[in-house]
C-alpha positions in Angstrom: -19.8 -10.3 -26.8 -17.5 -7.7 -26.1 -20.2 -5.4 -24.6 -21.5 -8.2 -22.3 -18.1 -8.5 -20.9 -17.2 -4.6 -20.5 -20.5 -4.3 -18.8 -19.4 -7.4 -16.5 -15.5 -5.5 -15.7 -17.1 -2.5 -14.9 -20.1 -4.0 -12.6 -17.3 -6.1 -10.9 -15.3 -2.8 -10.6 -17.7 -0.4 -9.2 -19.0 -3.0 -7.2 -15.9 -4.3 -4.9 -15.5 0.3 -5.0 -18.3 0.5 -3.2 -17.4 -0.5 0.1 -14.8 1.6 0.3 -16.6 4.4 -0.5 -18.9 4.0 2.6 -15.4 4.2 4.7 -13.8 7.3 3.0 -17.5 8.9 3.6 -16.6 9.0 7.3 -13.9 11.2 6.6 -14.5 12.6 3.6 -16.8 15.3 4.6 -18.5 16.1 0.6 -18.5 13.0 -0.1 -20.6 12.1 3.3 -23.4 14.1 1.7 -23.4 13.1 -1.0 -24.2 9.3 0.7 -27.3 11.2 2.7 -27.8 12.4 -0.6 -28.3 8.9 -2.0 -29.9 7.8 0.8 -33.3 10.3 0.3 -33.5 9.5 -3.2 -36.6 7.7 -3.1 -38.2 10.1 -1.3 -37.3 12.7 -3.5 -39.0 10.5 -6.4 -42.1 9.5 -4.3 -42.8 13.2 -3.7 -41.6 13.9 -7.8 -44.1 10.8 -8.7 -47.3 12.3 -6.4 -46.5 16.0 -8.2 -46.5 14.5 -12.0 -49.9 12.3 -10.7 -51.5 15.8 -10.8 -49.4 17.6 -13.6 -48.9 14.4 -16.2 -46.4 16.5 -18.3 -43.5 15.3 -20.4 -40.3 14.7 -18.2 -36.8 16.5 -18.9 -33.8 15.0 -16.6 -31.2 17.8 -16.8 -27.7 16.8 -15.3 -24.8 18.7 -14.4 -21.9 17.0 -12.5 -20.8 20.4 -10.3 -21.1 24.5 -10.7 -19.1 25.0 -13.7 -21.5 22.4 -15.7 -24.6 24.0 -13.9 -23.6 27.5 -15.5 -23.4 25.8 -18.8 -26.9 24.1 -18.3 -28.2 27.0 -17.1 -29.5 28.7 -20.8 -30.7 25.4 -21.9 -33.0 24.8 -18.3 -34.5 29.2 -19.0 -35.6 27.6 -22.7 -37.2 24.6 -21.3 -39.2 26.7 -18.2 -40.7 28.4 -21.2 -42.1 24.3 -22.5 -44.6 22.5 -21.1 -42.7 20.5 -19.3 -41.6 19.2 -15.8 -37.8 19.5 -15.5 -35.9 17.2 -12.8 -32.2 18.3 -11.8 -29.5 16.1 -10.1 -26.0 16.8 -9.4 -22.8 15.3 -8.5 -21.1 17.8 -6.8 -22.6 18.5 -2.7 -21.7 22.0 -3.3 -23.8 23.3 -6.1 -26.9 20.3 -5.0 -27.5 22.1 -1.7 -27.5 25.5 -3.3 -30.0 24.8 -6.0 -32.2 22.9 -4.1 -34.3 25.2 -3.4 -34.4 27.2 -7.3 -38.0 27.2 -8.4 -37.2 26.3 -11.6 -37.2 22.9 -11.0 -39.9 20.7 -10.2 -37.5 17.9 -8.6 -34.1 18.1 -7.6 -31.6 14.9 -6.4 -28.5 13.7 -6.4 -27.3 11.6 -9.2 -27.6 7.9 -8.2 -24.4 6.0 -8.0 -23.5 4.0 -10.7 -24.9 0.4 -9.4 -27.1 -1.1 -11.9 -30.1 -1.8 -9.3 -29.8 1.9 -8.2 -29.6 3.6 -11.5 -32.7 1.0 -12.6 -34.7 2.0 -9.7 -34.2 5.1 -10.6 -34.9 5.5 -13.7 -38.0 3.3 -13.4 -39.2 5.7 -11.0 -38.8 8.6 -12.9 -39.4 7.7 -16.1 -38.3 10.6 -18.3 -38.8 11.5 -21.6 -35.4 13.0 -22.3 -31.9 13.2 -20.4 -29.2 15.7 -21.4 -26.2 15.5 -20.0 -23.6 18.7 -20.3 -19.9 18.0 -20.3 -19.0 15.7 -18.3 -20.8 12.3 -16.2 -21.0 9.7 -18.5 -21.8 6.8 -16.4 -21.7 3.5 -18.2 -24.9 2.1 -15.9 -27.2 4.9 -16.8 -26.4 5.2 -20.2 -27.2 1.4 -20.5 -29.9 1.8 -18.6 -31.8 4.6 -20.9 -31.1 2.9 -24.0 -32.7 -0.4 -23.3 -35.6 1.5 -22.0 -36.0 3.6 -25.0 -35.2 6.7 -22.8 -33.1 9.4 -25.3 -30.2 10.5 -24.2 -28.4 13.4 -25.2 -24.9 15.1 -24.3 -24.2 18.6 -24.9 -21.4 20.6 -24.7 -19.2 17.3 -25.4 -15.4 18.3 -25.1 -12.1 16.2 -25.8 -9.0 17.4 -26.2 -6.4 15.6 -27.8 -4.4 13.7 -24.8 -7.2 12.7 -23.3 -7.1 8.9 -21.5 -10.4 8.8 -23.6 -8.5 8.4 -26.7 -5.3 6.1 -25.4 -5.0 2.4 -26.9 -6.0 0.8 -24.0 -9.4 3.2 -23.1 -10.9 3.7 -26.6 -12.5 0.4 -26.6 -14.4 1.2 -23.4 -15.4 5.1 -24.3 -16.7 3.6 -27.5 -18.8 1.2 -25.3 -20.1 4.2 -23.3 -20.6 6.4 -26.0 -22.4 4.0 -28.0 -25.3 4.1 -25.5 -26.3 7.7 -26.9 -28.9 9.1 -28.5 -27.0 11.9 -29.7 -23.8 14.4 -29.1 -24.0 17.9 -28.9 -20.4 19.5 -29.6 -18.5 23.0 -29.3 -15.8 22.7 -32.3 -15.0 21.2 -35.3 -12.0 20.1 -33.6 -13.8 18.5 -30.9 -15.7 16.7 -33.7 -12.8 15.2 -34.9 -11.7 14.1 -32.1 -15.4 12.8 -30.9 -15.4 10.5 -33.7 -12.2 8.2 -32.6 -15.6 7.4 -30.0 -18.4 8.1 -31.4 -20.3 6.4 -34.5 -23.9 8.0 -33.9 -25.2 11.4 -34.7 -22.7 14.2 -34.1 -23.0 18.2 -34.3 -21.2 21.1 -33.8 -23.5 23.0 -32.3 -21.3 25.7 -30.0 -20.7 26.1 -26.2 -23.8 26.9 -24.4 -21.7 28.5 -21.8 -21.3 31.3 -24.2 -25.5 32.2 -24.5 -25.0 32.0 -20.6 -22.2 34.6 -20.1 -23.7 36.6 -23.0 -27.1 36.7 -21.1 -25.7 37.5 -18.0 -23.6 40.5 -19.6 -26.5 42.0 -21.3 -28.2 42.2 -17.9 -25.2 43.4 -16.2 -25.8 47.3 -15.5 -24.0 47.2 -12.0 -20.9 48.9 -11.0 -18.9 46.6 -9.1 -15.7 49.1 -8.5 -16.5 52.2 -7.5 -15.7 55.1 -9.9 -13.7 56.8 -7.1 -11.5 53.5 -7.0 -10.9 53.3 -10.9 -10.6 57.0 -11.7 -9.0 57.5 -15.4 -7.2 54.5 -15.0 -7.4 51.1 -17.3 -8.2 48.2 -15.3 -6.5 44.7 -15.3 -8.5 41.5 -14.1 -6.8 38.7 -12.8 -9.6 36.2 -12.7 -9.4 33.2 -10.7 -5.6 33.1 -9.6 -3.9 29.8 -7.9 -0.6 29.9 -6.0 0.8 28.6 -9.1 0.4 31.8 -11.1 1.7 33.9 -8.3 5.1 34.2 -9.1 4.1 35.3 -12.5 1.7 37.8 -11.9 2.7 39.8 -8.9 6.2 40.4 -10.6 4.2 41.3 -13.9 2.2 43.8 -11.6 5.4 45.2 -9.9 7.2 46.0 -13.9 4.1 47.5 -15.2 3.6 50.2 -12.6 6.5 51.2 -13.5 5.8 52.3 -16.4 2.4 52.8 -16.3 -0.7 53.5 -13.7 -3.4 51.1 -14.0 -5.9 49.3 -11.5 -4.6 45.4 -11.0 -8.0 43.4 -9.3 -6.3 39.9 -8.0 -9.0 37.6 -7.9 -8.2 34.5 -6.2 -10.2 31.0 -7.0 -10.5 30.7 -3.7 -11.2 33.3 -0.9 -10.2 31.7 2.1 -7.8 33.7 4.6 -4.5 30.9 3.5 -5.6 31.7 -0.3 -5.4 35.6 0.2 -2.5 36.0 2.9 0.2 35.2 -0.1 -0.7 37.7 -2.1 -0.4 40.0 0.0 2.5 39.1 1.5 4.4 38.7 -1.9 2.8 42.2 -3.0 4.1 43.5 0.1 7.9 42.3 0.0 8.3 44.1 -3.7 7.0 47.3 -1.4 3.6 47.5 -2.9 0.6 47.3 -0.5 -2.7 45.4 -1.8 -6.6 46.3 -0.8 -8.9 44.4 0.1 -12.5 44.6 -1.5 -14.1 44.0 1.5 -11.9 47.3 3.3 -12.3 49.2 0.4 -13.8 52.2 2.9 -9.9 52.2 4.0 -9.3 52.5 0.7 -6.1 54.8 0.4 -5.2 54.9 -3.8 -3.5 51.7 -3.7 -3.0 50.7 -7.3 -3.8 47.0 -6.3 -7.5 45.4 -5.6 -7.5 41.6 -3.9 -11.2 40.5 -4.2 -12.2 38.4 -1.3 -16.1 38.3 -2.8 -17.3 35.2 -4.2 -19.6 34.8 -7.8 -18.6 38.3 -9.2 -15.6 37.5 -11.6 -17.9 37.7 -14.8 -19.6 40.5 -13.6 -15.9 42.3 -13.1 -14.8 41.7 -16.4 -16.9 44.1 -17.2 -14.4 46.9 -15.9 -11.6 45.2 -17.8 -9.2 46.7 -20.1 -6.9 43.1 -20.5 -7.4 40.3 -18.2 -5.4 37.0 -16.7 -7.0 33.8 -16.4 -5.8 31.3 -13.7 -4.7 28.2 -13.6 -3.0 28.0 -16.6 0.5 26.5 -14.8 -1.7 24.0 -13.3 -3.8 21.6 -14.6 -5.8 23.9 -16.9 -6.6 27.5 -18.0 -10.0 28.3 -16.1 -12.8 30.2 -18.1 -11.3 32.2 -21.2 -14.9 32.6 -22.1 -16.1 35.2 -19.7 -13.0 38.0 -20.5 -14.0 37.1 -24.5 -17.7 38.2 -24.1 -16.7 41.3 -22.8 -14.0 41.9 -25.6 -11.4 42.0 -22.9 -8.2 40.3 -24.6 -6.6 37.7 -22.2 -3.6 36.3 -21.4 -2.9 32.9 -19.4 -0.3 30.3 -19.0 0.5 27.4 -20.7 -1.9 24.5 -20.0 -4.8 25.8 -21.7 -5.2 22.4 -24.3 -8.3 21.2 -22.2 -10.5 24.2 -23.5 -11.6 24.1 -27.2 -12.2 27.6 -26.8 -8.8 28.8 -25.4 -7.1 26.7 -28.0 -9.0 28.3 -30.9 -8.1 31.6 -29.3 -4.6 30.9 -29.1 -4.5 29.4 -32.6 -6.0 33.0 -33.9 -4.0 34.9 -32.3 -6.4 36.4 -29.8 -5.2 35.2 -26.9 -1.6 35.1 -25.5 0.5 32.7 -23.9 2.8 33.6 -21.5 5.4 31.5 -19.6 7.3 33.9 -16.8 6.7 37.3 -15.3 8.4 39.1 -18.1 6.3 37.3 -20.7 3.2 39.2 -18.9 4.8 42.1 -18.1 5.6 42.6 -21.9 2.2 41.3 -22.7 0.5 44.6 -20.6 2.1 47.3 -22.5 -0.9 46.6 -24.6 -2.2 49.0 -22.3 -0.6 52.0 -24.0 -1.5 50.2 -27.6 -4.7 51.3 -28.6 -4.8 50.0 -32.2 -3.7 46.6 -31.4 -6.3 46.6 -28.3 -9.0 47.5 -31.1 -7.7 45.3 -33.3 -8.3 42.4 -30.6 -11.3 43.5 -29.0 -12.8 43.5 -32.5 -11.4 39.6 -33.4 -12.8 39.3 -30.2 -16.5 40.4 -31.1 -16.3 38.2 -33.8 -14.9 35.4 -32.3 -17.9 35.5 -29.9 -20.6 36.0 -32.3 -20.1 33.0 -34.4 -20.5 31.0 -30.9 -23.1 32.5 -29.3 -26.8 31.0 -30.1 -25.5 26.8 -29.0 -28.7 26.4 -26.9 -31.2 27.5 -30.1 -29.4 25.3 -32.2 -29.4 22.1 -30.3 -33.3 22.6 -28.8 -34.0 23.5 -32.3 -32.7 19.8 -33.3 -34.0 18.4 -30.4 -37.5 19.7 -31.3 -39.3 16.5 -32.7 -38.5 15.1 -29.0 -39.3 18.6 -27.1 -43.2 20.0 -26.4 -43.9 23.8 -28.5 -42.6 26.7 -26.3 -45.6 28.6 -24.3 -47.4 31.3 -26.1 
């Protein structure tokens, strides 16, 4: 009975929401393609339907609500090319749909449908897969619904929770334990997590790692670039301050100022965003403590300058690479960005103090890896690792380890996925 009624609130809900979504489209300028989006849907399926009518292979709906999900998706959709299988992609996010539309590696490629029940049926009777992993985040109650009463099995990987989540208040646990009960199974980075995921959950429940880590593994091993020129380092130790908002600022530029001071070292600001209003601020707040910043894309007026902004997009993992100790953003707003990427490199890191949405940079804090700071000063004290070389070896080798007992979360969960999954390829 309950069920029946949640499924009534919510179809009530989403339905008076979607008129209103049709007027904020006109302004709203992602989400008015993601309503064109919805609107070739079918014909993305006809053309899906005709291609399977000539190649009747097993069906693997991947989803990934945006970029940061797609990264984490990304090992698990290379194991799956090497299946017999056809593998159809949607998204959430405008941005990352209209760049992979085109990847080769999938066989169809849509927009997730909005959460109507008539839509997400049409959809699914359309499509008819054979398995749906989900990474993260996107649990629509409609869809979830609608796979379990066809016999469709769902899976979600990479499930995080972190302990003041709305999931888990009074007043929402009744309706996560709703959605989560239309599962097939859950997929999940830490034994925290776990812990937390059964407050929701009642089905079956792993630990089966982060894929994200196989991903920036991967994409280290096959890193042989050099991204900062040798005559830009020199012998100096490099510091990576990977994707920086205006609220970490006022920490790190003082931070910057103190340590060269002391000490000569490379500083490569790199700002989430590389628009001309996200880089001006840096500059100008580098400039008033009487130190001039260089931009990487006027790096041939390069002059010595002891500070690097990088205005390039989609390198930041790759940089880390160069790293002596890194940064990571965001941490004074509403979460740490990626801790993961510095930690596959055995770069120790540093961030500020909102970092409780990541599994990952809490069991780094909690083992003493990582290090919170809260002002300048906390930072600047926190870079005289760079005339420690014990403790940095000490780190870099908790690191290693750290990173070796996570890596290897895509094997793990294909590998308990395999009574559902076709042989790999010879």
């Amino acid at each position: 009975m309950m069920r029946v009624l949640l499924t009534f609130l919510y179809n009530f809900l989403i339905i008076l929401a979607f008129p209103v979504v049709w007027v904020v489209a006109v302004i709203n300028k992602k989400l008015r393609g993601s309503l064109a989006g919805q609107r070739e849907l079918w014909f993305v399926l006809d053309r899906f339907k005709a291609k399977r009518a000539s190649d009747p292979r097993p069906v693997i709906w991947l989803h990934a609500a945006s970029a940061g999900e797609f990264e984490q998706l990304q090992p698990v959709l290379d194991r799956l090319r090497q299946r017999s299988v056809l593998i159809f992609q949607t998204f959430t996010s405008s941005t990352i749909y209209y760049k992979a539309f085109t990847d080769k590696r999938f066989d169809g490629v849509a927009y997730l449908p909005w959460d109507l029940p008539w839509r997400v049926n049409r959809f699914v009777k359309r499509l008819t897969p054979d398995l749906f992993i989900n990474t993260r985040h996107d649990l629509w109650p409609n869809l979830l619904l609608t796979l379990r009463r066809r016999g469709i099995r769902s899976i979600f990987i990479n499930a995080n929770l972190y302990p003041d989540s709305l999931r888990l208040k009074p007043w929402f646990r009744g309706v996560n334990r709703w959605i989560f009960s239309n599962l097939s199974a859950v997929y999940t980075i830490s034994d925290s997590v776990s812990g937390l995921l059964q407050n929701l959950y009642d089905g079956p429940l792993q630990v089966s790692g982060d894929t994200r880590f196989d991903r920036v593994a991967e994409r280290a091993a096959r890193n042989a670039g050099q991204l900062i020129p040798n005559s830009v380092i020199g012998e100096r130790p490099v510091v990576i301050y990977g994707s920086v908002l205006p609220s970490d600022l006022d920490v790190v530029v003082p931070a910057i100022v103190d340590s060269l001071k002391i000490r000569d070292a490379l500083h490569v600001i790199v700002p989430h965003e590389t628009r001309e209003r996200d880089l001006t601020p840096w500059e100008v707040a580098l400039f008033r403590r009487r130190l001039k910043a260089v931009r990487y894309s006027e790096l041939d007026r390069y002059r010595g300058e002891s500070v690097l902004i990088w205005n390039s997009v989609g390198q930041l993992a790759d940089l880390y690479t160069h790293a002596t100790l890194a940064y990571v953003g965001a941490g004074f707003g509403a979460g740490v960005h990626s801790v993961t990427e510095p930690a596959i490199y055995q770069v120790p890191a540093a961030h500020g103090p909102s970092y409780q949405i990541l599994a990952e940079a809490v069991d780094l804090v909690t083992l003493g890896i990582s290090t919170v700071v809260q002002t300048g000063a906390d930072l600047a004290k926190w870079l005289e690792l760079l005339d420690q070389p014990d403790e940095l070896k000490q780190k870099r080798d908790a690191l290693a380890l750290f990173v070796a007992e996570r890596v290897g979360a895509t094997d793990r969960i294909l590998t308990s996925e395999q009574d559902f999954l076709p042989s790999p390829a010879n």
